[in-house]
PALUMMI-235805 format. One record per residue: residue number from 1; residue in one letter; x, z, y of N, C-alpha, C, CB in turn. Coordinates in Angstrom, 1 decimal, decimal comma. Atoms other than C-alpha are relative to their C-alpha. Glycine has a CB too. Example, Ala and Ser with C-alpha at 12.3 -4.5 7.8 and 13.67 -1.06 7.14 Angstrom:
2
+-----+-----+--------+--------+--------+--------+--------+--------+--------+--------+--------+--------+--------+--------+
|   n | res |    n_X |    n_Z |    n_Y |   ca_X |   ca_Z |   ca_Y |    c_X |    c_Z |    c_Y |   cb_X |   cb_Z |   cb_Y |
+-----+-----+--------+--------+--------+--------+--------+--------+--------+--------+--------+--------+--------+--------+
|   1 |   A |    0,9 |    0,0 |   -1,2 |   12,3 |    7,8 |   -4,5 |    0,9 |    0,0 |    1,2 |   -1,0 |    1,2 |    0,0 |
|   2 |   S |   -0,9 |    0,0 |   -1,1 |   13,7 |    7,1 |   -1,1 |   -0,8 |    0,8 |    1,1 |    0,4 |   -1,4 |    0,5 |
+-----+-----+--------+--------+--------+--------+--------+--------+--------+--------+--------+--------+--------+--------+
// end
This chain:
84
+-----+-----+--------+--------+--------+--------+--------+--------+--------+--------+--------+--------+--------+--------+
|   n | res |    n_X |    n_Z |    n_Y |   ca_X |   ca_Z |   ca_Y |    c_X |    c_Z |    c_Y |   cb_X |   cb_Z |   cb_Y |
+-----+-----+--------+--------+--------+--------+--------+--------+--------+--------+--------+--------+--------+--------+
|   1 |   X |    0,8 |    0,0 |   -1,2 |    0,0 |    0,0 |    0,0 |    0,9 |    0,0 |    1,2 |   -1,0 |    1,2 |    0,0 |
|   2 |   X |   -0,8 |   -0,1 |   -0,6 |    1,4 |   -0,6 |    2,9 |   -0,4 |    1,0 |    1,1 |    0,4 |   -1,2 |    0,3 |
|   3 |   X |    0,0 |   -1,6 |   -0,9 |    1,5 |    2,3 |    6,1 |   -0,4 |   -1,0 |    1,2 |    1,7 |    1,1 |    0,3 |
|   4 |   X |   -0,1 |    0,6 |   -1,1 |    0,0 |    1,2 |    9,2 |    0,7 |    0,2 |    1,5 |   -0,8 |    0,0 |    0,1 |
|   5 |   X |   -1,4 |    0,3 |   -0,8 |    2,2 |    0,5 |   12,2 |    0,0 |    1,3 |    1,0 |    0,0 |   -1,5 |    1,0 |
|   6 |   X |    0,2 |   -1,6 |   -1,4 |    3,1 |    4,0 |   14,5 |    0,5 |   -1,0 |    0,8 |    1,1 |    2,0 |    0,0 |
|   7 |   X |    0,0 |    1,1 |   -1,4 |    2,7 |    2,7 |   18,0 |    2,0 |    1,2 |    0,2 |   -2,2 |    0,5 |    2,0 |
|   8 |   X |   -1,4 |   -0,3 |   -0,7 |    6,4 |    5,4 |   18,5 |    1,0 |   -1,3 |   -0,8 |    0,6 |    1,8 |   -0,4 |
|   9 |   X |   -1,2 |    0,6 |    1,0 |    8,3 |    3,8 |   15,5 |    0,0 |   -1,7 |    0,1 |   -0,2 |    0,4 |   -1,7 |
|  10 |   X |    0,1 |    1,6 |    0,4 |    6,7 |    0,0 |   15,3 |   -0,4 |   -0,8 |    1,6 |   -1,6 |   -0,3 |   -1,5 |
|  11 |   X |    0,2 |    0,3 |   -1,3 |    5,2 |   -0,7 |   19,3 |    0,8 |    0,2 |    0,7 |   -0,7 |    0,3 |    0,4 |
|  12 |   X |   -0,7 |   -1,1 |   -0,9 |    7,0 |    1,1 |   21,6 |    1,3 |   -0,7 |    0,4 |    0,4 |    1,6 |   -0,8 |
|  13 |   X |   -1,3 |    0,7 |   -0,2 |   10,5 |   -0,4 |   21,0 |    0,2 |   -1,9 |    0,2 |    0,7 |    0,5 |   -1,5 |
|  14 |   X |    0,6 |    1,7 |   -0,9 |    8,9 |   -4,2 |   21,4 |   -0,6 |   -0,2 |    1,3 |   -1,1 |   -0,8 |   -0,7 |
|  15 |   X |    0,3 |   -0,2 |   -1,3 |    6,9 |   -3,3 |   24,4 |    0,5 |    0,8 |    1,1 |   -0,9 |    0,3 |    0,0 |
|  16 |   X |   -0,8 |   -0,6 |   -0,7 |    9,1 |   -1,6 |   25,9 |    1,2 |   -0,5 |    1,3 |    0,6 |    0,6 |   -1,0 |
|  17 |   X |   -0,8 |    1,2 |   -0,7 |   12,1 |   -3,6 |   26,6 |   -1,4 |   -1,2 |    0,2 |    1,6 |   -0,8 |   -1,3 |
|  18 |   X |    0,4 |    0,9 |   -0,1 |    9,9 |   -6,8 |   26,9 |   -0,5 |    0,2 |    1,6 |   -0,8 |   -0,4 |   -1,1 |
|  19 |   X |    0,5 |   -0,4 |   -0,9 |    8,1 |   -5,5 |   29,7 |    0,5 |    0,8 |    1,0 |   -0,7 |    0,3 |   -0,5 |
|  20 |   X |   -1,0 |   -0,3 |   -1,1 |   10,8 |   -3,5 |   31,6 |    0,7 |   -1,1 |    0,4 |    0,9 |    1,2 |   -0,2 |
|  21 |   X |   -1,2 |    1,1 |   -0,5 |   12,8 |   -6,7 |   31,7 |   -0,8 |   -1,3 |    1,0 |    0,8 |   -0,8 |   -1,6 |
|  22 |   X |    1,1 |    0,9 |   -1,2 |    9,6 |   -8,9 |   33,2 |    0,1 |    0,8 |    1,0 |   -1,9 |   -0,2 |   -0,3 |
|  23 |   X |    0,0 |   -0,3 |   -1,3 |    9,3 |   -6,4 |   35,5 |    1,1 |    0,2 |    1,3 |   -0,4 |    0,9 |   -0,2 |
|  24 |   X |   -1,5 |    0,0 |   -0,5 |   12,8 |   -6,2 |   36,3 |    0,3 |   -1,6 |    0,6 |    1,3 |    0,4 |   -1,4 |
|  25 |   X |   -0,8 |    1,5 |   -0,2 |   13,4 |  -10,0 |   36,6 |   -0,9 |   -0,7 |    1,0 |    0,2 |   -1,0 |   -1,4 |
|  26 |   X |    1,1 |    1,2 |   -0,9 |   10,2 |  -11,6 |   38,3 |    0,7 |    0,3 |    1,1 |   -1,8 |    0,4 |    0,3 |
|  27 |   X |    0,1 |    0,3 |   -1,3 |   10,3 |  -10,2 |   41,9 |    1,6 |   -0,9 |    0,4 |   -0,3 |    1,6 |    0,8 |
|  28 |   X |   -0,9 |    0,8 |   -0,5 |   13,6 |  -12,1 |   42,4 |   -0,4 |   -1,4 |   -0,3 |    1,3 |    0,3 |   -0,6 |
|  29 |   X |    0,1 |    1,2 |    0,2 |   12,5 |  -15,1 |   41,2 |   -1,5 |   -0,9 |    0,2 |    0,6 |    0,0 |   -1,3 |
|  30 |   X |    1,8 |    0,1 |    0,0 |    8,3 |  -15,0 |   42,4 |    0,1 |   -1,4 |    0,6 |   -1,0 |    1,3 |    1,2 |
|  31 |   X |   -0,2 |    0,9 |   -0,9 |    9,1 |  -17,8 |   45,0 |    0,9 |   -1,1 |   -0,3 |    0,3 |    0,5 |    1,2 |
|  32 |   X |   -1,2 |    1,3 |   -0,4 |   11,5 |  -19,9 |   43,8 |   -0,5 |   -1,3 |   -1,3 |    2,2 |    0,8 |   -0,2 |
|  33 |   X |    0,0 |    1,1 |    1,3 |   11,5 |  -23,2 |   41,0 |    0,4 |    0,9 |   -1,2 |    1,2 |   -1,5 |    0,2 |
|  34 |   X |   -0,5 |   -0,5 |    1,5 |   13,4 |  -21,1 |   38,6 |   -1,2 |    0,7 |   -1,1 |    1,3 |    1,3 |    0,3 |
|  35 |   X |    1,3 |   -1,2 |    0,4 |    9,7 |  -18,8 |   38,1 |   -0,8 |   -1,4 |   -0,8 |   -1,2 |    1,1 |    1,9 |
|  36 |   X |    1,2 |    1,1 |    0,6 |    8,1 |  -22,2 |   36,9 |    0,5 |   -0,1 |   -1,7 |    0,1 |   -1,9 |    1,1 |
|  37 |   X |   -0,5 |    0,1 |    1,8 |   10,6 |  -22,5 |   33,3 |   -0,1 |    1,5 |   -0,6 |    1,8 |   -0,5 |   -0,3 |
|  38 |   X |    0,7 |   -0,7 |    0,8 |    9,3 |  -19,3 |   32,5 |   -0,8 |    0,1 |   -1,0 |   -0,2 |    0,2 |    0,3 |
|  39 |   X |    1,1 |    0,6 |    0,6 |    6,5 |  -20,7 |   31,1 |    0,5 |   -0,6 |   -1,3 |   -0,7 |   -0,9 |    0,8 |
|  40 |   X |   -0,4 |    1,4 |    1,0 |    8,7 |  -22,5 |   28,5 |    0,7 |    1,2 |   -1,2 |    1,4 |   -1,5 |    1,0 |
|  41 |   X |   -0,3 |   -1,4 |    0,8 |    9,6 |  -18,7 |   26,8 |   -1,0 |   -0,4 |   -0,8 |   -0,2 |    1,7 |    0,8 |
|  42 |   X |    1,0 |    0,1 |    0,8 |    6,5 |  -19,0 |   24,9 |    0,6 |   -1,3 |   -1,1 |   -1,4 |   -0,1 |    0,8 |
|  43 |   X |   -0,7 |    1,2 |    0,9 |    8,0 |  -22,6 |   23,5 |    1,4 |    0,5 |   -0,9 |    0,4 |   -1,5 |    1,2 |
|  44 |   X |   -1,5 |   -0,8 |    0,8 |   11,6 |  -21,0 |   22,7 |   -0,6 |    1,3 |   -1,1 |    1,3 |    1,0 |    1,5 |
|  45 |   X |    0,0 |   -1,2 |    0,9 |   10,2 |  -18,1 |   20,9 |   -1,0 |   -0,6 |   -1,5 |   -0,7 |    1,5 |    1,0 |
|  46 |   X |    0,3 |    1,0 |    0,9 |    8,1 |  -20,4 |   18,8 |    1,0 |   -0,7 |   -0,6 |   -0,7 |   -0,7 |    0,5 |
|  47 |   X |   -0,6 |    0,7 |    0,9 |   10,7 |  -22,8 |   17,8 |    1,0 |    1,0 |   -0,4 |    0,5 |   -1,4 |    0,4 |
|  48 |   X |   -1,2 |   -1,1 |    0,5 |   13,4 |  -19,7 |   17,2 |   -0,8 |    0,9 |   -1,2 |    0,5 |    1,2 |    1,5 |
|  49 |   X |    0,6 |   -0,6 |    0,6 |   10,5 |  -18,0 |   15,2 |   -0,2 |   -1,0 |   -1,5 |   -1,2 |    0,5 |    0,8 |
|  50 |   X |    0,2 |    0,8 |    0,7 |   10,0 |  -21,3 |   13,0 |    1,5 |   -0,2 |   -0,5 |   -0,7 |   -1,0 |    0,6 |
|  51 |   X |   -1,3 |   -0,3 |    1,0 |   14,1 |  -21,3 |   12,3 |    0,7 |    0,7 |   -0,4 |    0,5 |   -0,4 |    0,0 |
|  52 |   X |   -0,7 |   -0,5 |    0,8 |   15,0 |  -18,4 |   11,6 |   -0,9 |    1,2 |   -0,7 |    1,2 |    0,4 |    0,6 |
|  53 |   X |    0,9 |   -0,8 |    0,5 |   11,9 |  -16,5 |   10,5 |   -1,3 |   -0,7 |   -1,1 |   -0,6 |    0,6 |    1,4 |
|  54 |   X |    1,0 |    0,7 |    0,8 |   10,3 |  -19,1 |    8,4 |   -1,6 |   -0,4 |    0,6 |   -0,1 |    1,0 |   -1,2 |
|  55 |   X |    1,8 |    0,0 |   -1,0 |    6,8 |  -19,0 |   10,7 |   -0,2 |   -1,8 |   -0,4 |    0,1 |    0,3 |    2,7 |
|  56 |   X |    1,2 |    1,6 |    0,0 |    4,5 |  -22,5 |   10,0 |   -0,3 |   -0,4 |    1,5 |   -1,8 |    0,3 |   -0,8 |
|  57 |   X |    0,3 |    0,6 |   -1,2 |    4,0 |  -24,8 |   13,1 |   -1,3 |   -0,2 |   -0,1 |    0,8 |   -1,2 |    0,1 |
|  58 |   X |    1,0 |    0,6 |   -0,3 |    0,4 |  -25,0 |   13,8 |   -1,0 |   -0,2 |    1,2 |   -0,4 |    0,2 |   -0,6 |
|  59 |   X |    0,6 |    0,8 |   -1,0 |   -2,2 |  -26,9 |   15,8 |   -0,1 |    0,6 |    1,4 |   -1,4 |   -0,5 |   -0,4 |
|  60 |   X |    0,2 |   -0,8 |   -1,1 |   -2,8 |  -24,1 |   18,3 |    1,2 |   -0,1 |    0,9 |   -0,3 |    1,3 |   -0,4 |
|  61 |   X |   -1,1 |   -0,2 |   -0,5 |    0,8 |  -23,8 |   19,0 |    0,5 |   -1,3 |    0,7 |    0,8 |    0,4 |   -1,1 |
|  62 |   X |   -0,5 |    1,4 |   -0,3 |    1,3 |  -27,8 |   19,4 |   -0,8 |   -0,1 |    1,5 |   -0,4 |   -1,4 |   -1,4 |
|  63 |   X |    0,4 |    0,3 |   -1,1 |   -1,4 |  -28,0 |   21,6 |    0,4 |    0,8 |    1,5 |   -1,0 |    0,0 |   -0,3 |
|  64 |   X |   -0,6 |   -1,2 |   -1,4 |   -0,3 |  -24,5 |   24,0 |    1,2 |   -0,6 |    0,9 |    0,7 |    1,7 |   -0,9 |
|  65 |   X |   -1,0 |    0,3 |   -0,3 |    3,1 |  -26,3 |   23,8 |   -0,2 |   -1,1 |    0,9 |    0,9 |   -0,1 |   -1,0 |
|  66 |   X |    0,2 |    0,9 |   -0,8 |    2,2 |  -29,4 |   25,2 |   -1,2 |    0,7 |    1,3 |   -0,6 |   -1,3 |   -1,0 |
|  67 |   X |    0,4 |   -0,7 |   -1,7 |   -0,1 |  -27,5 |   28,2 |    0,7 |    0,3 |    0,8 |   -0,5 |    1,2 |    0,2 |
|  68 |   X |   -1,2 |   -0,7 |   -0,9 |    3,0 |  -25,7 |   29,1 |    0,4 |   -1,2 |    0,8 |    1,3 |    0,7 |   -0,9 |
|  69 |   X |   -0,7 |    1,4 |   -0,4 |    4,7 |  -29,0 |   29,6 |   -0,3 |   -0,9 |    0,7 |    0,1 |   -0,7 |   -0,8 |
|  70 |   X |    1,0 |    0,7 |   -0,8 |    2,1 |  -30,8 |   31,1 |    0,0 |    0,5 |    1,2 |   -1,4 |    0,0 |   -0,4 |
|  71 |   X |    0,3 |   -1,2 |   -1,4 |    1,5 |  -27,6 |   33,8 |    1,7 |   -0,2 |    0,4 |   -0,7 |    2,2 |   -0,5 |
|  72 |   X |   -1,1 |    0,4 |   -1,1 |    5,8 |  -27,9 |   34,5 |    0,5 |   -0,9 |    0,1 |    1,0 |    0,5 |    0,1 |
|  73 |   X |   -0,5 |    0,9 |   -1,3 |    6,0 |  -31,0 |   35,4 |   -0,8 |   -0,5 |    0,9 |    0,8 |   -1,1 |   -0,2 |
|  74 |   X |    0,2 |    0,6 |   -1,6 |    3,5 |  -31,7 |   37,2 |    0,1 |    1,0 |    1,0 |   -1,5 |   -0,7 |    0,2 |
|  75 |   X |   -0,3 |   -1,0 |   -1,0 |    4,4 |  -28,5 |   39,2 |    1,7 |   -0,7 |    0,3 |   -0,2 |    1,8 |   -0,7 |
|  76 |   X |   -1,1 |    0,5 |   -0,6 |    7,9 |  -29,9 |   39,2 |    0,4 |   -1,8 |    0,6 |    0,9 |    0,5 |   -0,9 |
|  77 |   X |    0,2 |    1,1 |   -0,9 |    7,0 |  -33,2 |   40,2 |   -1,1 |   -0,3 |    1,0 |    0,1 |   -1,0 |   -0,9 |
|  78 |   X |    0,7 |    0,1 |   -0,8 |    4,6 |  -32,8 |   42,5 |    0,0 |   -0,2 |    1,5 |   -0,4 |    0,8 |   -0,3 |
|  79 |   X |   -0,4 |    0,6 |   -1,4 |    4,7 |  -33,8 |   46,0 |   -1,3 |    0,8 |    1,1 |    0,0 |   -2,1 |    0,1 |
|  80 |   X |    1,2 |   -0,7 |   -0,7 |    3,5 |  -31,9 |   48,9 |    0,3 |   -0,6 |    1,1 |   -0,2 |    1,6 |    0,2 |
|  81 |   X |   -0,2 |    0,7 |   -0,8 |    2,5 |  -33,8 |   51,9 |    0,8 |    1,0 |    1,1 |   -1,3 |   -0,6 |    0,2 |
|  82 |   X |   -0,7 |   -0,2 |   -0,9 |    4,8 |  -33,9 |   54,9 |    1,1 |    0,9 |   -0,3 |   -0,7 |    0,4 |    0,8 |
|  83 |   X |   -1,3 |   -0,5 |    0,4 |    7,6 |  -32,5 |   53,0 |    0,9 |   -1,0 |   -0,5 |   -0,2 |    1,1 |   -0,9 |
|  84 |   X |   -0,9 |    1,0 |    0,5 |   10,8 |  -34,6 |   51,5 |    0,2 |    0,5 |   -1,4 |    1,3 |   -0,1 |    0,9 |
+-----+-----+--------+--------+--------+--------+--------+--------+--------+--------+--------+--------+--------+--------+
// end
């Protein structure tokens, strides 16, 4: 049988760091281009989960991945009038 997860021993140490380090890193970067490839974490942790954790690629994931992708570039190719 297996034990279900203690939020000290099995949560705690994943939400922990993950979430002191967003909080730590955004406000430097709220305003600038670099805050837009964030978005592309969710794609890296997917394909890093698929080679070295064995995880299955599916449809949900293909499609999320291609959103991401779609949303930075047309944020990074986008053109705002009266600017160069």
């Amino acid at each position: 049988m297996v034990a279900a997860p203690s939020f000290k021993k099995d949560i705690l140490p994943v939400i922990f760091p993950s979430g002191t380090a967003t909080l730590l890193h955004n406000p430097w970067h709220v305003n600038s281009q670099v805050a837009i490839f964030l978005y592309l974490i969710p794609i890296h942790t997917t394909v890093m989960s698929i080679l070295f954790l064995d995880e299955r690629l599916r449809l949900y994931q293909i499609l999320g991945g291609l959103l991401i992708f779609i949303g930075v570039l047309l944020v990074t190719h986008s053109r705002v009038p009266g600017k160069n």
